[in-house]
VOMI-959930 format. One line per field, with one value per residue: residue in three letters; x, y, z of N, C-alpha, C in turn. Coordinates in steps of 0.05 Angstrom, whole numbers. Layout:
// residues N
r: (ALA,...);
n.X: (X,...);
n.Y: (Y,...);
n.Z: (Z,...);
ca.X: (X,...);
ca.Y: (Y,...);
ca.Z: (Z,...);
c.X: (X,...);
c.Y: (Y,...);
c.Z: (Z,...);
END
This chain:
// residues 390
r: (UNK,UNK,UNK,UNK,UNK,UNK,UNK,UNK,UNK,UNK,UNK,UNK,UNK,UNK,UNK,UNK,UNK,UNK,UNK,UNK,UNK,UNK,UNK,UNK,UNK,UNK,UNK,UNK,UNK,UNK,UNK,UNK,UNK,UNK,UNK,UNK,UNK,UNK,UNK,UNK,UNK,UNK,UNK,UNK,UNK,UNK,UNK,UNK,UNK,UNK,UNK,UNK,UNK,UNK,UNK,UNK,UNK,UNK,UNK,UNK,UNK,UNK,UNK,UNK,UNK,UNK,UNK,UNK,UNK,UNK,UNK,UNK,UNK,UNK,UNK,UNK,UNK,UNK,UNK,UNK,UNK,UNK,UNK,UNK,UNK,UNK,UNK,UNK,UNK,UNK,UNK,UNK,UNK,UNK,UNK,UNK,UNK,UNK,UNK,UNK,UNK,UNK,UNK,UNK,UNK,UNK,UNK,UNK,UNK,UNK,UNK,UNK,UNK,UNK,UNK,UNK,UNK,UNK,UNK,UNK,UNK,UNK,UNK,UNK,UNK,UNK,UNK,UNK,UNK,UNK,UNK,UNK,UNK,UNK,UNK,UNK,UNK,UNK,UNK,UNK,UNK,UNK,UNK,UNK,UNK,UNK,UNK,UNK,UNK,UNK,UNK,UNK,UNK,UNK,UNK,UNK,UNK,UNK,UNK,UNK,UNK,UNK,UNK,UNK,UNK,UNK,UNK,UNK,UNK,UNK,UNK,UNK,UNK,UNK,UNK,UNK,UNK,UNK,UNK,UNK,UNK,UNK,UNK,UNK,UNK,UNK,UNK,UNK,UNK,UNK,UNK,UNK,UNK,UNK,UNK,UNK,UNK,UNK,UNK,UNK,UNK,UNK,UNK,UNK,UNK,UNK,UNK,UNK,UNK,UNK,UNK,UNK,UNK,UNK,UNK,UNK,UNK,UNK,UNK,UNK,UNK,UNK,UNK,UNK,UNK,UNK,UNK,UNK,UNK,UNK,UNK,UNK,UNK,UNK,UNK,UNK,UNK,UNK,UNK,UNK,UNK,UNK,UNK,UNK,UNK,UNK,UNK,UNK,UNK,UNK,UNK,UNK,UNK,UNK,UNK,UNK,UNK,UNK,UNK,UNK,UNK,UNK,UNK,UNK,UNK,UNK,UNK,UNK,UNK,UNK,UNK,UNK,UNK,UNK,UNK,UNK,UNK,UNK,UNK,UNK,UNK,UNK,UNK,UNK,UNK,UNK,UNK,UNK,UNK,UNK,UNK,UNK,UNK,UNK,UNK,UNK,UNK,UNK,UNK,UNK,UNK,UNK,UNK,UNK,UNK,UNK,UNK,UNK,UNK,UNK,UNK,UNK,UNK,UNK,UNK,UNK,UNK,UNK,UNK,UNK,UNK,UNK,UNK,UNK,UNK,UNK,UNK,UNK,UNK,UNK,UNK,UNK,UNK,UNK,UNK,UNK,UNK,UNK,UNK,UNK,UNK,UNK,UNK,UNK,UNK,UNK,UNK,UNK,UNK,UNK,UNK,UNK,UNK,UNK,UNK,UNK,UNK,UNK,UNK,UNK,UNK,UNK,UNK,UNK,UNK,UNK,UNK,UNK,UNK,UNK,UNK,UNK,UNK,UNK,UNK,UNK,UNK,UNK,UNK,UNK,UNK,UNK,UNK,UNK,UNK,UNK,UNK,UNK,UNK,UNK);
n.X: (-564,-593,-576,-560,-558,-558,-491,-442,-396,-320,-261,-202,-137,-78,0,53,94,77,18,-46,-113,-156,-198,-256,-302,-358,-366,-407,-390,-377,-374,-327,-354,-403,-432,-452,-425,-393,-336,-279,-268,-212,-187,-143,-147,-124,-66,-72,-60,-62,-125,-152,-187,-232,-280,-284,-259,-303,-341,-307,-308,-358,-378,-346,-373,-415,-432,-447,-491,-528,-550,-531,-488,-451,-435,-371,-327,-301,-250,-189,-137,-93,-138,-180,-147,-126,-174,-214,-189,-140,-163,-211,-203,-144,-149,-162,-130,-67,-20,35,27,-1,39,68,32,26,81,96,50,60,114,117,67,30,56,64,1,-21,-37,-85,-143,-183,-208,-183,-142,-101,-91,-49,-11,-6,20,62,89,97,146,178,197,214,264,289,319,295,284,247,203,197,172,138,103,91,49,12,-5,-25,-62,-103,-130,-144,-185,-218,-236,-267,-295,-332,-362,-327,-297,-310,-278,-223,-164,-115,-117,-102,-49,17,77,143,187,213,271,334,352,429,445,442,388,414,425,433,474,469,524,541,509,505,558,541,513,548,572,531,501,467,401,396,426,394,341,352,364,317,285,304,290,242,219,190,167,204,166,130,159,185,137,120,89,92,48,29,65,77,125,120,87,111,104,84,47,20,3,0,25,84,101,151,137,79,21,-10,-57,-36,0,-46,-100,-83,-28,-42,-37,-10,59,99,152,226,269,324,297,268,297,333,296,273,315,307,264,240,229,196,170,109,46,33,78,127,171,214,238,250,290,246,195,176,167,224,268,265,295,354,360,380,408,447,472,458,467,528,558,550,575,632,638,631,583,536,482,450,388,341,294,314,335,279,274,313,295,254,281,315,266,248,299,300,263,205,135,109,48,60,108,79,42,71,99,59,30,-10,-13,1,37,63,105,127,154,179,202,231,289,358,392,466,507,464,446,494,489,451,466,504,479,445,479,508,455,466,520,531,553,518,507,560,570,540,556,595,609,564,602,643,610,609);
n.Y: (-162,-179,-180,-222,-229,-181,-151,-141,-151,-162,-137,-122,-115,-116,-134,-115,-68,-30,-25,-49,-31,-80,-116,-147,-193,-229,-244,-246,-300,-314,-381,-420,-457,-425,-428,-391,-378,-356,-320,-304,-246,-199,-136,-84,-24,19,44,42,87,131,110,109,107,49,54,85,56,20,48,68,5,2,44,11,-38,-20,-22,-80,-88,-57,-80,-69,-88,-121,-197,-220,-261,-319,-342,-352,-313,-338,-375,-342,-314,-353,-385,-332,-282,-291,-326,-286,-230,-225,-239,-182,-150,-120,-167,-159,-134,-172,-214,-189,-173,-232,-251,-217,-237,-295,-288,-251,-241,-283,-323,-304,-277,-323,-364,-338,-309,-265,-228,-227,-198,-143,-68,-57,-99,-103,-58,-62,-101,-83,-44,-87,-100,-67,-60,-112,-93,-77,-37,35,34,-17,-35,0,-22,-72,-68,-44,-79,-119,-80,-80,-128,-141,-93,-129,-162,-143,-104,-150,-176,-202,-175,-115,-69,-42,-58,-42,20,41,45,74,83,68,128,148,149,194,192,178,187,213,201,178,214,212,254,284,280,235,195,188,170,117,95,98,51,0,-65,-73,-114,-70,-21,11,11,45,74,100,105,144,184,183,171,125,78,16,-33,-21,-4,-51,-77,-53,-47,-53,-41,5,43,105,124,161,204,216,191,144,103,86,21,-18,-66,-104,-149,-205,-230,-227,-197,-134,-80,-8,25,63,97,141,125,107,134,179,186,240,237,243,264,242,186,167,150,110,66,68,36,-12,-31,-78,-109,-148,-142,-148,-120,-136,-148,-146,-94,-102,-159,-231,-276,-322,-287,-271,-232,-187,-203,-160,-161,-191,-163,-123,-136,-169,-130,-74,-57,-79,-48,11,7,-6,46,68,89,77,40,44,35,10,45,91,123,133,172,203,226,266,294,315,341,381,417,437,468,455,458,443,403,391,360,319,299,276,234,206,203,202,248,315,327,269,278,322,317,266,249,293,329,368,375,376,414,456,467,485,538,560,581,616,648,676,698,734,771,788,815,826,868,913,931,934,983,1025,1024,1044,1095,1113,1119,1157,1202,1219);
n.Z: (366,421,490,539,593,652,661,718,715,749,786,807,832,804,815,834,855,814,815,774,764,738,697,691,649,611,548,489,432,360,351,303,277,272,315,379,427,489,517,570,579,594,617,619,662,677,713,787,814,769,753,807,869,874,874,818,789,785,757,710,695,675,639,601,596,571,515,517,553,546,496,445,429,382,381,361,315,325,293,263,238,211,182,154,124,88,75,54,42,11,-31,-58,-47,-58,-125,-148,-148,-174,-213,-182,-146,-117,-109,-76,-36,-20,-6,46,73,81,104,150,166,185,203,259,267,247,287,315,343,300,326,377,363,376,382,421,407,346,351,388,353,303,326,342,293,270,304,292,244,194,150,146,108,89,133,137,89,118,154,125,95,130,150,106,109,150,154,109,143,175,135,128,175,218,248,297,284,262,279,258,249,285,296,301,258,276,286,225,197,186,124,101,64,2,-55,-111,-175,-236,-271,-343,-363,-346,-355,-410,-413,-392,-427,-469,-467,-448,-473,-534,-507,-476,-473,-521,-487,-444,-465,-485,-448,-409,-440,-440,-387,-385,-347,-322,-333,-366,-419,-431,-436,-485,-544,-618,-651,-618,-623,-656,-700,-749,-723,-675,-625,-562,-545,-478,-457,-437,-381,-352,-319,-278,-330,-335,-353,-357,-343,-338,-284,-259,-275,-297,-320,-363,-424,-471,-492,-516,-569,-574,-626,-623,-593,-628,-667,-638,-630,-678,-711,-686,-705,-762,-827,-819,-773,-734,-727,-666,-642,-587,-568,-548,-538,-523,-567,-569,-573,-521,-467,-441,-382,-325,-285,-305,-337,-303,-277,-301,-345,-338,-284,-273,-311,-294,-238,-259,-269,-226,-203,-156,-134,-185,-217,-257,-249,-237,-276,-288,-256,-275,-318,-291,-272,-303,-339,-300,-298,-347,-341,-354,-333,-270,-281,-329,-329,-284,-323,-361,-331,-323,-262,-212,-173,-166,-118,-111,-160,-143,-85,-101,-144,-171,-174,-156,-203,-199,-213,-237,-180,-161,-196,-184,-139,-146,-178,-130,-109,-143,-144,-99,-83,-141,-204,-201,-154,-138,-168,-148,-95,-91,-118,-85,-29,-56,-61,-27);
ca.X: (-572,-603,-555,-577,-563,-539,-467,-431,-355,-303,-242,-184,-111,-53,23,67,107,62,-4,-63,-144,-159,-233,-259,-323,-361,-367,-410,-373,-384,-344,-321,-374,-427,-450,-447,-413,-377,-307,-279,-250,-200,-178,-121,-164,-98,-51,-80,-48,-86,-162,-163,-208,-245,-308,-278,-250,-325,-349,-295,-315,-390,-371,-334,-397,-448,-456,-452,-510,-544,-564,-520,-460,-450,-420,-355,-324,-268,-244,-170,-117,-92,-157,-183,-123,-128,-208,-222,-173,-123,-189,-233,-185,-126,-148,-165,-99,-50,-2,61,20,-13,55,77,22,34,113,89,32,78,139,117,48,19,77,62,-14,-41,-63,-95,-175,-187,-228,-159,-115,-109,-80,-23,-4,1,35,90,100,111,163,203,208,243,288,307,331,276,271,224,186,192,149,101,85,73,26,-10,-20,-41,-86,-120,-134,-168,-214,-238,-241,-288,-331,-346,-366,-319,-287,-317,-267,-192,-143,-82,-110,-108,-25,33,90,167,202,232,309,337,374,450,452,412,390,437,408,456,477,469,554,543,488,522,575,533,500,562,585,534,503,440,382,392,429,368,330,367,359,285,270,310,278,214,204,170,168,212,146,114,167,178,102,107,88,100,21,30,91,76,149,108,72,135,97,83,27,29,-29,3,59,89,120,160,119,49,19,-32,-62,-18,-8,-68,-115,-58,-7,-48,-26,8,78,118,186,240,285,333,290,252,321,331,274,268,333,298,245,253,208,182,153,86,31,32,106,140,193,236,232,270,278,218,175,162,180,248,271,272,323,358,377,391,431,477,485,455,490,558,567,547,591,654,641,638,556,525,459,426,369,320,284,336,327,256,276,331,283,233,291,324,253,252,323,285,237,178,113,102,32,64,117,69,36,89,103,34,26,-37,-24,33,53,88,116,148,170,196,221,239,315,365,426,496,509,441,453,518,483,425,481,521,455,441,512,502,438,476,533,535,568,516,503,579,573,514,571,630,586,564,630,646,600,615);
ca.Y: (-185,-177,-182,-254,-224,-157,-157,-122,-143,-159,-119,-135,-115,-132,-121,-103,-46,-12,-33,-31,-44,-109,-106,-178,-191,-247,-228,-275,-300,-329,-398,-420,-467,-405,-425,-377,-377,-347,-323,-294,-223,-189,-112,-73,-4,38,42,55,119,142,109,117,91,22,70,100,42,9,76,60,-15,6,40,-7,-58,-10,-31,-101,-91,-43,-95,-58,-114,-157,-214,-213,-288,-332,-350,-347,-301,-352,-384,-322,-302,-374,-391,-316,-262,-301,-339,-276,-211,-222,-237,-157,-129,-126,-189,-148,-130,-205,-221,-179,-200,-267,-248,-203,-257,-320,-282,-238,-245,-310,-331,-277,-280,-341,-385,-322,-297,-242,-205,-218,-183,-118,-45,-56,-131,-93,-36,-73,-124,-54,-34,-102,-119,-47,-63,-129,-83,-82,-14,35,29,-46,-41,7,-44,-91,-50,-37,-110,-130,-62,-83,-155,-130,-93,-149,-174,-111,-111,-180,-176,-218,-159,-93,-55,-50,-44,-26,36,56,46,91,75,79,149,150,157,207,186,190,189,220,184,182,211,214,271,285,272,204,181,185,151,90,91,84,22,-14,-73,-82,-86,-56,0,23,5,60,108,108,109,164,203,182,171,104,49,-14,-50,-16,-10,-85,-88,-42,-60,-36,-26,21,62,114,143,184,223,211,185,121,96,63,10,-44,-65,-134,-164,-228,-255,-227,-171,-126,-51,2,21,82,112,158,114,100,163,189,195,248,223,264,250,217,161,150,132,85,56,60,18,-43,-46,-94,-111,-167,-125,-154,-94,-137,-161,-135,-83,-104,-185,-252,-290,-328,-269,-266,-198,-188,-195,-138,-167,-207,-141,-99,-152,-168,-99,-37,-48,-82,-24,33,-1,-2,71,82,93,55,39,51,17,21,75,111,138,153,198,223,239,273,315,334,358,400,429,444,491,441,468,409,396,378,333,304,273,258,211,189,208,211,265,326,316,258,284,346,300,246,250,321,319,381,369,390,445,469,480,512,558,582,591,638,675,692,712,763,792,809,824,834,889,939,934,948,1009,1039,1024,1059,1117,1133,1125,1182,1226,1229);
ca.Z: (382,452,508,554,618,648,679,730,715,768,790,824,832,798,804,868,858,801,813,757,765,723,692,667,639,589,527,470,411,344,340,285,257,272,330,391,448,503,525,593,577,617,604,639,662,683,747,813,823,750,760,847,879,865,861,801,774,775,732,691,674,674,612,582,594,563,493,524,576,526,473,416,422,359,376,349,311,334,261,268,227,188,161,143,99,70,58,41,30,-18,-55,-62,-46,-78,-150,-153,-145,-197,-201,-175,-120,-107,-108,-56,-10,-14,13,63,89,85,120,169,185,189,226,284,286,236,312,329,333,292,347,396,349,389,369,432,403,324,361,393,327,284,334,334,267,257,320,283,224,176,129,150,82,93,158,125,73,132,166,105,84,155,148,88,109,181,139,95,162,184,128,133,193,242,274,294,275,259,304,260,238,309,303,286,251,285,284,202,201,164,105,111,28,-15,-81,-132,-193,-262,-298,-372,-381,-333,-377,-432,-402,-385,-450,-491,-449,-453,-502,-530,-522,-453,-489,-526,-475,-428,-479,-491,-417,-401,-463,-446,-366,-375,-329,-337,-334,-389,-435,-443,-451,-511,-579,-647,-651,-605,-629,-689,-710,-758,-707,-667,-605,-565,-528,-453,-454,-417,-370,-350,-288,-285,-347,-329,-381,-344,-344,-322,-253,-257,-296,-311,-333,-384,-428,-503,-499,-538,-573,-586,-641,-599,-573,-650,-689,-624,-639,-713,-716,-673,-727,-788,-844,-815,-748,-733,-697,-641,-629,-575,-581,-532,-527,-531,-587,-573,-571,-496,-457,-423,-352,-318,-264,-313,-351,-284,-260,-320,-346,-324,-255,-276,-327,-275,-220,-267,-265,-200,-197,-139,-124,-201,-226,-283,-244,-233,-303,-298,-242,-289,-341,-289,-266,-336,-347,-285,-307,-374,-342,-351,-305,-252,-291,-348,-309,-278,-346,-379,-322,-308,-234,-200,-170,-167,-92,-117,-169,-130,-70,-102,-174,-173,-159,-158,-213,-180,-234,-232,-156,-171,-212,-170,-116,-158,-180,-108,-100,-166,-135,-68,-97,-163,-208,-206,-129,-127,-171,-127,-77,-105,-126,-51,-21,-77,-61,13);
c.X: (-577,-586,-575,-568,-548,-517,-462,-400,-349,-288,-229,-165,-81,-29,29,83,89,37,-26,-92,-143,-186,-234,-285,-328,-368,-384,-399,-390,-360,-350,-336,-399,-443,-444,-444,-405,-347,-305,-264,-235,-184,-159,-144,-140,-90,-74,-70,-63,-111,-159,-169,-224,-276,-309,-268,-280,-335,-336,-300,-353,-388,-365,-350,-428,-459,-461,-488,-533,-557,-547,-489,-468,-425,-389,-335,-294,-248,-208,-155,-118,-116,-171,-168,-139,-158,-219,-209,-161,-147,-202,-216,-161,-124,-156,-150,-85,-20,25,53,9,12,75,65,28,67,104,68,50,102,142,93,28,35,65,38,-31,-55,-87,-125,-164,-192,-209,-134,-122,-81,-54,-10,12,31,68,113,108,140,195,207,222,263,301,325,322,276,254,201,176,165,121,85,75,50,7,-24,-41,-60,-112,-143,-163,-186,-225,-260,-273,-309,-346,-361,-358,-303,-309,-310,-237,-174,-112,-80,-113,-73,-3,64,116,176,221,253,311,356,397,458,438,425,400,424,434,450,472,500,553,525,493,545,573,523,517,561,568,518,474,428,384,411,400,342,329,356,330,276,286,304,240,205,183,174,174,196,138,142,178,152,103,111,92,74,21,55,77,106,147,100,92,117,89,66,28,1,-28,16,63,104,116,142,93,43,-11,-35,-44,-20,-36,-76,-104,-35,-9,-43,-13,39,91,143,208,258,307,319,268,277,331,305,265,292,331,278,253,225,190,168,129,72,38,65,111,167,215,226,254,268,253,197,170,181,215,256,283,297,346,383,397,423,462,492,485,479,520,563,569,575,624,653,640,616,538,505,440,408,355,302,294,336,309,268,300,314,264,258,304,292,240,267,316,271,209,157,109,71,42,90,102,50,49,93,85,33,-7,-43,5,51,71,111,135,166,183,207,234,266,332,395,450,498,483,434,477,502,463,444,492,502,448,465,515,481,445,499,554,553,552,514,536,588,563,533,593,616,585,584,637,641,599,640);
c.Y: (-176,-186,-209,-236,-198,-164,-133,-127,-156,-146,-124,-122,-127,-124,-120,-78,-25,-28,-24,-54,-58,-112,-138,-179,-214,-225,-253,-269,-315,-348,-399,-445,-450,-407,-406,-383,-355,-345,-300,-272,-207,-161,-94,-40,17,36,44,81,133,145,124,95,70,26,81,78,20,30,66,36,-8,15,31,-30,-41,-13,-64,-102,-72,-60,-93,-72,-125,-167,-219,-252,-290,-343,-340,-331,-311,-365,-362,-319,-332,-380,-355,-298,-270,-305,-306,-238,-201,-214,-216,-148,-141,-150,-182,-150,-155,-217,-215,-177,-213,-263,-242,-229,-278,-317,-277,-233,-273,-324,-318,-287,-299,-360,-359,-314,-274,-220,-208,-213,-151,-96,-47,-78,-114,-65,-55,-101,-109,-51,-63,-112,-88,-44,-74,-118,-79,-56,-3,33,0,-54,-21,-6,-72,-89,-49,-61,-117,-104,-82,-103,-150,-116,-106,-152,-156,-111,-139,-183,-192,-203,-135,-73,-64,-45,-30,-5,61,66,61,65,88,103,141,165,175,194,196,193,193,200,191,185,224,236,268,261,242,186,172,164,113,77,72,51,1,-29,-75,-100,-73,-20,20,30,28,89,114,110,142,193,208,181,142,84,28,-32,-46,-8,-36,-90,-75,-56,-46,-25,-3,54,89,136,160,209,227,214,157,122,82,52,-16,-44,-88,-138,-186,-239,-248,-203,-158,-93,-40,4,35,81,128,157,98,129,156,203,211,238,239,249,230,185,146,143,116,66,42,35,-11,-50,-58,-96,-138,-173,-135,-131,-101,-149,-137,-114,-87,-138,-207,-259,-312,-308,-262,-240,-205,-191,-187,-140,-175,-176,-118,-113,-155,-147,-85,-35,-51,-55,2,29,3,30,94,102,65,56,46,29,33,40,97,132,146,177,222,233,268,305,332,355,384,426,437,465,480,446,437,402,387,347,312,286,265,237,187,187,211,240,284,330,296,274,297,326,285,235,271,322,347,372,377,419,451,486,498,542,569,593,625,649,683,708,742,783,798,819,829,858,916,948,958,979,1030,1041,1044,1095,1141,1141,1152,1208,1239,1238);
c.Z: (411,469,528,580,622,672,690,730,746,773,799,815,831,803,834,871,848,801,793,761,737,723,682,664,623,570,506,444,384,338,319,259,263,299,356,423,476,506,540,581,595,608,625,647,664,710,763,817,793,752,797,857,859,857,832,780,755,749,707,666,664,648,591,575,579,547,499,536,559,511,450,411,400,373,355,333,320,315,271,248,197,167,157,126,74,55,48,34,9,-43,-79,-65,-65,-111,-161,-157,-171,-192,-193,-144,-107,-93,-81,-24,-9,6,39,82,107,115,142,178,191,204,257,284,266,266,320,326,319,313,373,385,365,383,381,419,366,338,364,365,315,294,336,313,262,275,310,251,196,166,144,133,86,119,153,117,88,142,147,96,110,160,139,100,131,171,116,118,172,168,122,152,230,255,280,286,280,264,287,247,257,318,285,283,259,266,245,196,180,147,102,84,15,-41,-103,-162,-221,-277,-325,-376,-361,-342,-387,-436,-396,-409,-470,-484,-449,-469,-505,-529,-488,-457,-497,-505,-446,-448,-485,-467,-414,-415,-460,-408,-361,-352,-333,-348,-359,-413,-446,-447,-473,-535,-600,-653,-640,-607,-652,-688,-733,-741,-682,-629,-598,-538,-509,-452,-439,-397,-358,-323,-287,-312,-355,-336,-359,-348,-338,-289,-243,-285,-311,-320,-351,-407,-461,-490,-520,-542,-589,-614,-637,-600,-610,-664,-666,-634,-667,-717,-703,-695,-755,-800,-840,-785,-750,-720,-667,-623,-611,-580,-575,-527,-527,-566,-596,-574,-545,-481,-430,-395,-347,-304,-283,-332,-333,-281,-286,-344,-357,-294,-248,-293,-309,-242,-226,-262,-249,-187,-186,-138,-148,-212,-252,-276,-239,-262,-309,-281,-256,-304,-325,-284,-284,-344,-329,-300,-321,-370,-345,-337,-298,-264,-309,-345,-307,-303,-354,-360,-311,-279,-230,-191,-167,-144,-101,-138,-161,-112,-76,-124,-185,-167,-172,-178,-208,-190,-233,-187,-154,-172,-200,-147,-129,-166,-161,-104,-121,-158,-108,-75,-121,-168,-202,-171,-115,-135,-158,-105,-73,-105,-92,-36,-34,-68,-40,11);
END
């Protein structure tokens, strides 16, 4: 759009102790029934003791007015935060993502950003405003994972925003995310003999249910999606083609968590002993007695975690056993390519970083094999020997 007139800005000085040049300018807008407008802009330039002189400070806004006074401005719209989210991101956005993840926008929207900047323009959401909102929601005690996944929602959204065309671009991928604490506990990942332990104890079907994940690496999700269609205890393998959350049956998470499971003997006489002669292809293997798939919480809660708790294992969950499975197959000698399918990863960075886990006795034992190649028996005969011969 053609610029209507060319500007030269104002300038002025703000502040009394620390003084900083103050740039203001018009700028045209798009309101919010399309038609186009104006609004007074005002930009901090830097201290006085940084820019200088008021010669320097003009240079400065002259710059900052050039794609203005150039012609190459778009107009940027006044559409606020909130009605954005509401008339097009939820409508048109959302119904792409998978319903775990819809789900988890919607929290993320409701909680912690629509509160903060739903009165707000889009095009006066700015990188310092995201910056300082990052930094106090992890003052108020928020996770740093927790404030990633905010960042990332209020990412996404700003580029709808972007390629729609009511911002120019998106300020929060201009912002870092607070310093990440080190963890004062690492993640608690179960032995073989503490397995075992949990196994006996407790009832089914979360019993079985324990034992085929930890044999197999699946995903809580997708083993309540599985079917008997999908099983063959002939060929002694089982197919991931779904996976469920609260209720809601959908693809896996990737392209690669779509995949052929192998089943050891173990995890097919679990198995074989849920099937009856009146197994339909498509029943569930794991369901209610109405047919409909299990809840996941429902099982954590009344006991995977009371059973683990009696035993004096804090903090496990139903993934807690893929990561047992990923790391028994470490311990195994497994090459990280083959890891990584069996668990359906995208890619083997995760894998290494973050399912890979060292078993106590397996650290033992690489300790005491360094300790044998420094000093071992024959080192000390080579030792004895020279002494000797001197």
């Amino acid at each position: 759009m053609a610029r209507r007139r060319f500007q030269h800005g104002s300038l002025f000085q703000r502040g009394s102790r620390h003084k900083v040049w103050v740039a203001r300018w018009w700028e045209e807008v798009i309101n919010p029934d399309g038609s186009i407008g104006r609004k007074r802009c005002a930009e901090v330039l830097g201290t006085v003791a940084e820019v200088g002189s008021r010669s320097r400070a003009m240079d400065a806004l002259s710059k900052r007015l050039n794609p203005i006074n150039s012609g190459s401005y778009r107009p940027q719209s006044k559409r606020c935060y909130a009605d954005f989210i509401a008339q097009d991101s939820i409508p048109v956005v959302l119904p792409t993502l998978k319903y775990a993840t819809q789900k988890h926008y919607r929290y993320v929207l409701d909680v912690h950003l629509v509160p903060v900047f739903g009165k707000t323009s889009l095009s006066d959401i700015k990188r310092e405003w995201i910056q300082t909102f990052l930094a106090t929601k992890f003052s108020a005690g928020l996770a740093w994972k927790t404030v990633k996944h905010i960042r990332g929602v209020l990412g996404r959204t700003l580029s709808s925003a972007e390629e729609w065309g009511y911002i120019t671009h998106n300020p929060a991928l201009k912002t870092k995310l607070p310093r990440r604490p080190i963890k004062q506990c690492s993640k608690v990942i179960l032995t073989p003999d503490q397995f075992l332990q949990v196994r006996d104890r407790l009832k089914e079907p979360a019993r079985s249910i324990a034992t085929v994940l930890v044999l197999t690496g699946l995903r809580i999700g997708e083993i309540l999606a599985l079917r008997w269609k999908y099983v063959d205890l002939c060929r002694h393998t089982l197919r991931v083609a779904e996976t469920v959350y609260d209720g809601h049956f959908d693809t896996p998470k990737s392209q690669r968590s779509a995949r052929i499971v192998p089943l050891a003997e173990e995890a097919c006489s679990a198995l074989g002993k849920l099937r009856s002669s009146s197994t339909r292809p498509d029943d569930l293997v794991f369901s209610m007695d109405t047919g409909q798939p299990l809840d996941r919480h429902n099982l954590l809660r009344r006991q995977l975690r009371p059973t683990c708790e009696k035993l004096g294992l804090i903090g496990i969950t139903w993934h807690s056993l893929r990561h047992a499975h990923a790391t028994l197959l470490d311990a195994a000698g497994a090459p990280l390519g083959t890891v990584q399918s069996l668990l359906g990863h995208s890619t083997s960075e995760l894998t290494r970083e973050v399912y890979l886990h060292a078993i106590p006795e397996d650290q033992r034992r690489a300790v005491a094999n360094v300790e044998a190649l420094l000093f071992g028996p024959k080192r000390t005969q080579i030792a004895s020997a020279s002494q000797t011969s001197t």
